[in-house]
N, C-alpha and C positions, 0 to 999 in steps of 0.2 A: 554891974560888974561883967564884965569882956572876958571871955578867957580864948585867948592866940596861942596856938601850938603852932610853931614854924619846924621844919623839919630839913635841914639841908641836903645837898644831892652829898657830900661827904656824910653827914649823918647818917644816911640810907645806907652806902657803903661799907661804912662803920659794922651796922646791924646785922647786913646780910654777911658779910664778913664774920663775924662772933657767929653766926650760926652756921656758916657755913667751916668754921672749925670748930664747933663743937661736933655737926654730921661727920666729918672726917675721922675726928677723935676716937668719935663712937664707932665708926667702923674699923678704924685700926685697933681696938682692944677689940673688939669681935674677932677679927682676924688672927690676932696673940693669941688668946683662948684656943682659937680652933687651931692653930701650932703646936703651942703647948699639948694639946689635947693626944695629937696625932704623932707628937715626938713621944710622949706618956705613954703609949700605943706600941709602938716603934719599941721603946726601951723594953716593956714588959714582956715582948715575944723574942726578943734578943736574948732576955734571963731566961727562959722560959728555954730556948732552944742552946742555951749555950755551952752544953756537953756532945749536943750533934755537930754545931759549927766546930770547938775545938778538935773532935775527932775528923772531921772534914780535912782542917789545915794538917793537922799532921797527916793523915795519907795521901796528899799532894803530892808534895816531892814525891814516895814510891811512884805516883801514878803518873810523874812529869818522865821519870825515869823510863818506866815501861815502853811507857810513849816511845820516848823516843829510842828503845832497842829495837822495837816494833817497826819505827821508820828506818832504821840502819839495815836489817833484815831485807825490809820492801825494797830498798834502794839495791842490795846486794845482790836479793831476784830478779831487780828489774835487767841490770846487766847481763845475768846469764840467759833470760828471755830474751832480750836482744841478741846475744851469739846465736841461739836458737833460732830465732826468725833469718839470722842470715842466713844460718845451713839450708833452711828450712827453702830458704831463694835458693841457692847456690846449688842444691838438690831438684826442685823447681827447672830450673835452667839446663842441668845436664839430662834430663828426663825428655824435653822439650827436644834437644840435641838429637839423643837418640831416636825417638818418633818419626823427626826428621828423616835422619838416614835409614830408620826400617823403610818408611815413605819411600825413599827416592831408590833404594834397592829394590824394595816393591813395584815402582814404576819401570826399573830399568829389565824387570822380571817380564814384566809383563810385554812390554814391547818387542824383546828377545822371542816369546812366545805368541808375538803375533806374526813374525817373521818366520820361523815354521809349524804355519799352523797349515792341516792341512786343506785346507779351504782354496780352491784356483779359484782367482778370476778369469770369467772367459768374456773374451772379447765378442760383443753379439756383431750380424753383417747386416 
């Protein structure tokens, strides 16, 4: 008595196939588990925290509000900061001005007082 096992290249295929979804299978219910797991997880600190989140959401709005008087404000100084910084040039520039003109009155002092001073030159021979 002979006993032949033939085994074809489809056969093979077949085999490694069924096991290679059964491996997959297996890892995708590993992976549901650990979902499941971490959405369970998830839910119980959400129960757990859910008188701080709802007080959260309702003092939002006050705090969107604030916010934003707090930007209308900033916006409202920043314009009078800006007229300020102009004066602040335009005061700048007339200062500058005047410096100027003490300078050149200063100069025209001085040259005036060089003209009678009494100091001759004398011509040597």
């Amino acid at each position: 008595m002979e006993f032949t096992f033939t085994l074809s290249l489809k056969d093979l295929f077949f085999i490694v196939g069924i096991f290679a979804v059964a491996f997959v299978t297996y890892y995708l219910i590993k992976i549901l588990k650990k979902l499941y797991s971490v959405l369970d997880s998830l839910q119980v600190l959400v129960n757990r925290n859910k008188e701080n989140i709802n007080n959260t959401l309702d003092i939002l709005p006050k705090l969107v509000e604030n916010v934003n008087k707090i930007a209308s404000n900033i916006e409202a100084k920043g314009s009078e900061i800006s007229n300020i910084v102009s004066s602040a040039d335009e005061v700048a520039a007339t200062i500058d001005d005047i410096v100027s003109t003490i300078s050149d009155v200063i100069s025209a002092f001085s040259q005036f007082k060089s003209l009678f001073s009494k100091k001759r030159y004398k011509i040597k021979r």
